[in-house]
N, CA, C and O atoms as a GROMACS GRO file, in nm:
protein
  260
    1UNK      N    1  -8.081   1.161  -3.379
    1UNK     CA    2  -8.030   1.275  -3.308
    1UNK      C    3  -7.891   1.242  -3.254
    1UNK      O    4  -7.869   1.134  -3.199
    2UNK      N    5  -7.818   1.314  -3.266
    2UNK     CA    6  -7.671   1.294  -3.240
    2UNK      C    7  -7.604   1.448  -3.141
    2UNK      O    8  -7.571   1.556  -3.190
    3UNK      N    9  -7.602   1.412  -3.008
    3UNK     CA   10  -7.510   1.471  -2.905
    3UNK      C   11  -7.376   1.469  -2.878
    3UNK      O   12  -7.315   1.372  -2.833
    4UNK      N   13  -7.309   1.629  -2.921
    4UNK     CA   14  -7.167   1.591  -2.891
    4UNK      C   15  -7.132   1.681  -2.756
    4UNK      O   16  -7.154   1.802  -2.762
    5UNK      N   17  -7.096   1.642  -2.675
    5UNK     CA   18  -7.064   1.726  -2.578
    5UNK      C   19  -6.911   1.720  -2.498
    5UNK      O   20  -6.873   1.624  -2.431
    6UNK      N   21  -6.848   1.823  -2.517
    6UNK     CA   22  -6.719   1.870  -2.542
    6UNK      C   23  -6.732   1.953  -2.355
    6UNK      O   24  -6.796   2.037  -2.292
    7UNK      N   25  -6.587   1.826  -2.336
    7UNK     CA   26  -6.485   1.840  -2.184
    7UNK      C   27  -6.450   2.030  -2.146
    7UNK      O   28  -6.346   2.084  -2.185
    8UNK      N   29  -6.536   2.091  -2.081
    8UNK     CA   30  -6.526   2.260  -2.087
    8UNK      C   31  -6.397   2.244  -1.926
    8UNK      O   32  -6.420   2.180  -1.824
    9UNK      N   33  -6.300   2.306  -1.951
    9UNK     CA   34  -6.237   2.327  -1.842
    9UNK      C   35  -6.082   2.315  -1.867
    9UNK      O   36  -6.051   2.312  -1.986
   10UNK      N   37  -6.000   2.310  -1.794
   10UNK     CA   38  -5.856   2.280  -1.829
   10UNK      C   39  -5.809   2.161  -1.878
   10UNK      O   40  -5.886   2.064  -1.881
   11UNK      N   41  -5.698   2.152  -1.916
   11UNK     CA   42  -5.681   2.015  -2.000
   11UNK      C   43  -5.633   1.980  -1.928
   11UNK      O   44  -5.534   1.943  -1.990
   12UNK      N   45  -5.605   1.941  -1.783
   12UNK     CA   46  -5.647   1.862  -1.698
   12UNK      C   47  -5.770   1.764  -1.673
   12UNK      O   48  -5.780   1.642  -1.662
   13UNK      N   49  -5.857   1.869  -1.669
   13UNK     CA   50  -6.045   1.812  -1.709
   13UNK      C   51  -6.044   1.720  -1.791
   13UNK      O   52  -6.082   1.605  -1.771
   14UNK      N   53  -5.980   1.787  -1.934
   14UNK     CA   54  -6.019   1.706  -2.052
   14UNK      C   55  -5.914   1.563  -2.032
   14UNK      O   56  -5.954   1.450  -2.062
   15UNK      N   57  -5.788   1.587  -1.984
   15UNK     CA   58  -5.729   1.457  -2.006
   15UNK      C   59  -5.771   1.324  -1.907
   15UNK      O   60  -5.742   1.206  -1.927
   16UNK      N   61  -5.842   1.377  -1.803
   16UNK     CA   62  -5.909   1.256  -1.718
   16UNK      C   63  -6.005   1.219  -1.805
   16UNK      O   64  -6.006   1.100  -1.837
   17UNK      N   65  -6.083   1.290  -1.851
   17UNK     CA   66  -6.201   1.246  -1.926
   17UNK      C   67  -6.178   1.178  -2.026
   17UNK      O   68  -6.271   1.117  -2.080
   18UNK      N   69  -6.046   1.171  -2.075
   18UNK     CA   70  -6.028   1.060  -2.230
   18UNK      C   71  -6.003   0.971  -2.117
   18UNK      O   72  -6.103   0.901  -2.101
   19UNK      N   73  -5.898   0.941  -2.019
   19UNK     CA   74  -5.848   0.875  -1.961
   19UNK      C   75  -5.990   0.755  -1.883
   19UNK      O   76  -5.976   0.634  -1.864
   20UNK      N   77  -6.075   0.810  -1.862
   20UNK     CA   78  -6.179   0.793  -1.823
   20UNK      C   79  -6.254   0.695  -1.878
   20UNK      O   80  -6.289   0.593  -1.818
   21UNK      N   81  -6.292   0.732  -2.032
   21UNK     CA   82  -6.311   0.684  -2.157
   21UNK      C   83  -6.263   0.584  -2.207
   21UNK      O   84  -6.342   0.504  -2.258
   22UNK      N   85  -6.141   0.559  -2.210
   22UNK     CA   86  -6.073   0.479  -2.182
   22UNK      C   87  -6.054   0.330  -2.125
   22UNK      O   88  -6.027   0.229  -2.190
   23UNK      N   89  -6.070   0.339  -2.018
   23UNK     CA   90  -6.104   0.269  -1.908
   23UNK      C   91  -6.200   0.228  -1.905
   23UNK      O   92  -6.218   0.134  -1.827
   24UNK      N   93  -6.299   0.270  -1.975
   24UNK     CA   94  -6.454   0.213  -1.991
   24UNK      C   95  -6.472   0.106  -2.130
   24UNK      O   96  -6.566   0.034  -2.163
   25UNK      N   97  -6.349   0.130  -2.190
   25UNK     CA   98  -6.389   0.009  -2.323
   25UNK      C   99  -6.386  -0.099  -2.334
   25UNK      O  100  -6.390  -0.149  -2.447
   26UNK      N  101  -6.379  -0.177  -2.216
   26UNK     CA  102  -6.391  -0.323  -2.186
   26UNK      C  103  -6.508  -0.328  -2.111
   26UNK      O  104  -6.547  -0.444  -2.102
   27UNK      N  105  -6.584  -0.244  -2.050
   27UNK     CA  106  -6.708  -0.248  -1.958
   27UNK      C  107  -6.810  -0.296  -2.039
   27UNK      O  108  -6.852  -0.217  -2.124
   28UNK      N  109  -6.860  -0.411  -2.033
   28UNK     CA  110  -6.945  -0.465  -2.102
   28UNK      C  111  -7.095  -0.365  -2.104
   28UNK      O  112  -7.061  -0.277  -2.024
   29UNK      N  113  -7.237  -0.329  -2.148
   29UNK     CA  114  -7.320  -0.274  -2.164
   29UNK      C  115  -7.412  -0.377  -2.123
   29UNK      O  116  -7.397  -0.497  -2.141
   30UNK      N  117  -7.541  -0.304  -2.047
   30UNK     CA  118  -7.626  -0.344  -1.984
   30UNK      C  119  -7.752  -0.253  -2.017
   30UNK      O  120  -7.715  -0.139  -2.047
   31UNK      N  121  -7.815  -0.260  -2.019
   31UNK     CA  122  -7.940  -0.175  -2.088
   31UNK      C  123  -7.966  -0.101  -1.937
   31UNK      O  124  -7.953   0.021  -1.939
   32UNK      N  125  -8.000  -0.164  -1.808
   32UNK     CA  126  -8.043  -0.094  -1.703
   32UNK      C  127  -7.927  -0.080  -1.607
   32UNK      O  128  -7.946  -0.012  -1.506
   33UNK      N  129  -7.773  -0.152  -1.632
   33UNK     CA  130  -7.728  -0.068  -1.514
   33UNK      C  131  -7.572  -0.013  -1.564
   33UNK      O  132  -7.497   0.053  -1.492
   34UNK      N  133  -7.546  -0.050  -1.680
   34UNK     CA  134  -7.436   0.043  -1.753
   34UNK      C  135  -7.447   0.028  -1.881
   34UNK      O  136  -7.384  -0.051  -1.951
   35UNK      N  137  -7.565   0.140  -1.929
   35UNK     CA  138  -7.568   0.131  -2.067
   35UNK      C  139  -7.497   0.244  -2.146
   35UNK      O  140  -7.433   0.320  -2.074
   36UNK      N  141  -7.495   0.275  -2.293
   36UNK     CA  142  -7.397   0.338  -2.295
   36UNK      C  143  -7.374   0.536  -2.259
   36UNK      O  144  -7.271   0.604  -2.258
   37UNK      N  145  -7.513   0.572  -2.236
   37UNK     CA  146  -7.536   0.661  -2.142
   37UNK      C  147  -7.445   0.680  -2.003
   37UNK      O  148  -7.367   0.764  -1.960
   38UNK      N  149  -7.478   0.601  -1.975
   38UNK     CA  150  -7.409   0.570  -1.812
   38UNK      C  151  -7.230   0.581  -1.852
   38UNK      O  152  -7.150   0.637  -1.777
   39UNK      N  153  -7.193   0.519  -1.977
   39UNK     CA  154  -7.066   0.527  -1.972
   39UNK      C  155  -7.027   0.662  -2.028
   39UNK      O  156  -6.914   0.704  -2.006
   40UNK      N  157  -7.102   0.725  -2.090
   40UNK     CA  158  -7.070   0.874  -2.147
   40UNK      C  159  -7.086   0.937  -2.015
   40UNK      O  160  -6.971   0.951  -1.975
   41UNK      N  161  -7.193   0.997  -1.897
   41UNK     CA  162  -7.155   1.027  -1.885
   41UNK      C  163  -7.039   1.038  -1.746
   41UNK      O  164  -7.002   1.134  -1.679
   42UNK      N  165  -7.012   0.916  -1.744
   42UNK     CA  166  -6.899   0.868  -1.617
   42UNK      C  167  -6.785   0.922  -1.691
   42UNK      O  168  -6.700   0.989  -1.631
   43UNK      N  169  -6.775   0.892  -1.859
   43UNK     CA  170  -6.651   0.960  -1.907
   43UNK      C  171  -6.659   1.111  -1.828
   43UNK      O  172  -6.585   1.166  -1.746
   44UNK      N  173  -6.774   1.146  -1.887
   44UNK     CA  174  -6.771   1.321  -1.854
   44UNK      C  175  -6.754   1.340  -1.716
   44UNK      O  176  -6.672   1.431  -1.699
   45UNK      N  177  -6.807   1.280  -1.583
   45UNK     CA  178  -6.796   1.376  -1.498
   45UNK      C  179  -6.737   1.263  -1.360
   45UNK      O  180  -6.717   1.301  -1.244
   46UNK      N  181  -6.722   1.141  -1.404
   46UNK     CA  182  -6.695   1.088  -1.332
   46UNK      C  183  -6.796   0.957  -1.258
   46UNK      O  184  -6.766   0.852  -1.200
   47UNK      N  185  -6.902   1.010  -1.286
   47UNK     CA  186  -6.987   0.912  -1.187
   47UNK      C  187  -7.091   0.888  -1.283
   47UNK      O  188  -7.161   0.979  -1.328
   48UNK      N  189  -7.104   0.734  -1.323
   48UNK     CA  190  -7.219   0.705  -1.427
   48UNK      C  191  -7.365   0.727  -1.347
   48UNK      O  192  -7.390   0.707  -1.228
   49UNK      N  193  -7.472   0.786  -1.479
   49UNK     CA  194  -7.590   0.814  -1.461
   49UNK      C  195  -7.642   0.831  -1.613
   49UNK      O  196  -7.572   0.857  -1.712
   50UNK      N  197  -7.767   0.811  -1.609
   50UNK     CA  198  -7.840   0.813  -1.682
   50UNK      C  199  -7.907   0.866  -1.680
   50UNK      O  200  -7.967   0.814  -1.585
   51UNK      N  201  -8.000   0.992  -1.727
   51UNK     CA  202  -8.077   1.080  -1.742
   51UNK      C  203  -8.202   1.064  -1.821
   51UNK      O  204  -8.286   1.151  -1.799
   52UNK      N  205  -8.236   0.965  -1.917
   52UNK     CA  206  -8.284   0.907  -1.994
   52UNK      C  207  -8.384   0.772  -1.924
   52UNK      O  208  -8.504   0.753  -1.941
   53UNK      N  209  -8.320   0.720  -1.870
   53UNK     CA  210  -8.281   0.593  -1.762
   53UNK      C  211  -8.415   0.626  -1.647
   53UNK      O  212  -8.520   0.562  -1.640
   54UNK      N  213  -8.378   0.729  -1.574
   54UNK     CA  214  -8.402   0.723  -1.449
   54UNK      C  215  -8.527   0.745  -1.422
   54UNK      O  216  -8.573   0.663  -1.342
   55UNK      N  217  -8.614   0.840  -1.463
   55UNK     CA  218  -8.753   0.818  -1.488
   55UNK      C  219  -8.824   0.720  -1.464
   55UNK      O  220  -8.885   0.671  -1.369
   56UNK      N  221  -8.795   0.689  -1.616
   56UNK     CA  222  -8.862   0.505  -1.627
   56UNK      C  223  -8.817   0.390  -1.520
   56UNK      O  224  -8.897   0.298  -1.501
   57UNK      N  225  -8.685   0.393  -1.444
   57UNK     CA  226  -8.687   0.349  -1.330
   57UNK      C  227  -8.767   0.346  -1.191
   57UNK      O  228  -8.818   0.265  -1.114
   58UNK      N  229  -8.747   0.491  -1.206
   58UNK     CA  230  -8.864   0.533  -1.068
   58UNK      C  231  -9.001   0.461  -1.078
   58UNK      O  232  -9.057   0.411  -0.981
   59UNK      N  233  -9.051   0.461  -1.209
   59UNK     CA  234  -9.168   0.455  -1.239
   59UNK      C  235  -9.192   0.317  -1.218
   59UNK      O  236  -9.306   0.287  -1.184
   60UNK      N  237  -9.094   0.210  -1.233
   60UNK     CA  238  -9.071   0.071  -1.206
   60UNK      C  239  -9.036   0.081  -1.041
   60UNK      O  240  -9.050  -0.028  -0.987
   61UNK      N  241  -9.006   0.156  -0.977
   61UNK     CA  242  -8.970   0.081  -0.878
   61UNK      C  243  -8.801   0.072  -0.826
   61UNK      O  244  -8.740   0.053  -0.721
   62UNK      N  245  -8.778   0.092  -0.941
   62UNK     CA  246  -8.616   0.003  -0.955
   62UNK      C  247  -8.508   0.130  -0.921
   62UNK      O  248  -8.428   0.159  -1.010
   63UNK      N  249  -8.502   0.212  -0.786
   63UNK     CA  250  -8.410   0.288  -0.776
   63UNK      C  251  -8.279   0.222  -0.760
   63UNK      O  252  -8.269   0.101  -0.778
   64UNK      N  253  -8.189   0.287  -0.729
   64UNK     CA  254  -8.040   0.256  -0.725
   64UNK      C  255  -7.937   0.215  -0.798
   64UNK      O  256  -7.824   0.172  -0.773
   65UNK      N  257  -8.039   0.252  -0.957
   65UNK     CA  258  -7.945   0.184  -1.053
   65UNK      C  259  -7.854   0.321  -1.104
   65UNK      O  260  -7.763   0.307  -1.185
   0.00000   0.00000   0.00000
C-alpha cells in the first residue's frame, strides 16, 4: 500500500514542508521513537507522530514517544 499525501495550502505551507523534509535526511530512524512515519509526518505538519505507532504503545505502556 502506498500513501501519497500532498502539502494543501499556500506555497508557503508547501515550501516549509520540503524545507522540513529536508532537514530530516540525516535523522537517523528508530523503529519506536523516529521512525519513518514520525518523519513524514513532522515533514507535513511540523511535529513528529505516529499514528500507526501509538496504539501499540499505549498498549505497552510506553507513552511519550
Amino acid at each position: 500500500m502506498r500513501l501519497i499525501r500532498r502539502v494543501v495550502g499556500s506555497w508557503v505551507k508547501q515550501d516549509q514542508a520540503v524545507c522540513r523534509a529536508l532537514n530530516l535526511i540525516a535523522t537517523p530512524n528508530d523503529l519506536l521513537n523516529f521512525n519513518c512515519e514520525y518523519a513524514a509526518h513532522c515533514a507535513l505538519t511540523g511535529k513528529p507522530k505516529s499514528l500507526q505507532l501509538a496504539p501499540a504503545l499505549a498498549v505497552l505502556g510506553l507513552t511519550g514517544f
